[in-house]
C-alpha angles and dihedrals in degrees: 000000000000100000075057100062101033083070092047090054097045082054098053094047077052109059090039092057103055089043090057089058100050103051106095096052113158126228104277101021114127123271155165135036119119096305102035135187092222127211137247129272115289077023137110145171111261115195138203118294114272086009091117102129115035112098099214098045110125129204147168132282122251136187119247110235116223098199131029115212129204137254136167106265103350085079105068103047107120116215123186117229124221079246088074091244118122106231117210086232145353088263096062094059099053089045080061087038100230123137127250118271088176139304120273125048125310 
């Protein structure tokens, strides 16, 4: 049992350890995968196009927008999200911060 818990504990220290580093993770900077880094807050890890189910895939972090503005054309493009939901635009999936499965609906 205390073998037990001594692991648990060194896993702990671990994992506390690697999230306090990443925390501060810039837009752009590599992440993901099984051992992150993970990215900032209003932030997430977008990755590739199409690379929706794989676990180790990394990516790259990027910023969660809080509004979408709008501009002509730019605005109706529908994107479908690695969630399976067809967002009206790019923006609003990374305002839901979900990577991008393609362009066009699902």
């Amino acid at each position: 049992m205390a073998k037990l818990l001594g692991l648990c504990a060194a896993l702990t220290f671990a994992l506390a350890i690697a999230l306090s580093n990443s925390a501060g993770a810039t837009p752009g900077a590599k992440c993901g995968g099984f051992f992150g880094p993970w990215c900032g807050p209003n932030e997430f890890c977008q990755r590739p196009t199409g690379a929706c189910f794989f676990a180790d895939i990394g990516g790259r972090c990027v910023h969660k927008p809080e509004i979408c503005i709008l501009r002509r054309g730019v605005f109706y493009i529908p994107v479908c999200g690695c969630d399976d939901v067809t967002y009206r635009n790019n923006c609003e999936r990374l305002k839901a911060g979900v990577s991008m499965k393609h362009v066009g609906k699902c």
